[in-house]
N, C-alpha and C positions, 0 to 999 in steps of 0.2 A: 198748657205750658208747664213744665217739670220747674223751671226758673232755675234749669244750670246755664249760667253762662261759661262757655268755654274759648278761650283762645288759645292762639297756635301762630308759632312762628314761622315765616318762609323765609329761606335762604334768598341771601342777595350776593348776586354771581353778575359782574360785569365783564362786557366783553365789549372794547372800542377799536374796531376796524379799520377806521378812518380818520379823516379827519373832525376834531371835535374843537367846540371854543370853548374859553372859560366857563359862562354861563351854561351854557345847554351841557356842559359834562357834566356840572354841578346838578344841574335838574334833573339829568340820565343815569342819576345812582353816582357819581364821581366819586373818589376818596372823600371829601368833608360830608358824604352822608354815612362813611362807615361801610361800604357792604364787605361781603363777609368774604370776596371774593375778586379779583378786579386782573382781567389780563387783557394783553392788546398784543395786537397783529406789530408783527415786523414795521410795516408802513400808517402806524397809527400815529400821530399827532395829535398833542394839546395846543390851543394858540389862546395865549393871557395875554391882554392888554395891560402893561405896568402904567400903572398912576401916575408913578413919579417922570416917568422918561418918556411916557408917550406912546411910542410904537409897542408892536405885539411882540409877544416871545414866544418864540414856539417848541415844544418839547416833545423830539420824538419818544417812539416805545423805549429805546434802549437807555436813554439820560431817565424817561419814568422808571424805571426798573430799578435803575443803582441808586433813585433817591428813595425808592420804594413809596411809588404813587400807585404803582401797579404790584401787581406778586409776581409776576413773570407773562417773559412775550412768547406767542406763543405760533407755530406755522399753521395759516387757514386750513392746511391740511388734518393739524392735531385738533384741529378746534373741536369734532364730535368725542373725541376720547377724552379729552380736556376734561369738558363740559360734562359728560358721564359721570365722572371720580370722582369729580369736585361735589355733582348731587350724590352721588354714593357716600361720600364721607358726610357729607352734610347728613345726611339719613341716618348716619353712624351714633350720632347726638340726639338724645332722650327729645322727647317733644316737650317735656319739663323744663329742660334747658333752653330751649329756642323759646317758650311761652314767659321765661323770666326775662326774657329781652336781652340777653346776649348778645350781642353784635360779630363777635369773632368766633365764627366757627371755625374755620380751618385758614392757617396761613401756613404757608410752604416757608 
């Protein structure tokens, strides 16, 4: 054993298609874990249960985008080119930079 440890950052790129709940967005990379990246489909939805009132609330792509929960929605069609740029930029940032834990590689 040489005893270099080394780490290395991976990019964190979300993509939610569908429908999602509070909880499980939050466990699937959601915004309150930070990724570095986060788009959704036209017909994607969050549903949160509010504390105070009870019933769920549900927030498609388009209201995610203008609070910016997402960075942008995106057509299942774009979704491979999307997804390409987004690792190409992310590739663009030193491995230096992603190993000091950086959380925001690229926001549009």
């Amino acid at each position: 054993s040489s005893g270099i440890n080394a780490e290395y950052g991976v990019p964190k790129i979300t993509l939610i298609t569908g429908q999602t709940s509070g909880h499980a967005y939050l466990a699937m990379n959601g915004q309150g874990l930070q990724p570095d990246l986060c788009f959704h489909w036209p017909g994607a939805s969050i549903s949160c249960t509010d504390h105070v009132t009870g019933p769920s609330h549900v927030t498609d792509a388009w209201e995610c985008a203008s609070n910016m929960v997402c960075d942008d929605v995106i057509l299942p069609s774009e979704t491979r080119e999307v997804l390409r740029l987004s690792l190409l930029a992310a590739g663009a940032f030193s491995s230096d930079h992603l190993r000091r834990g950086h959380n925001s590689v690229l926001k549009f």
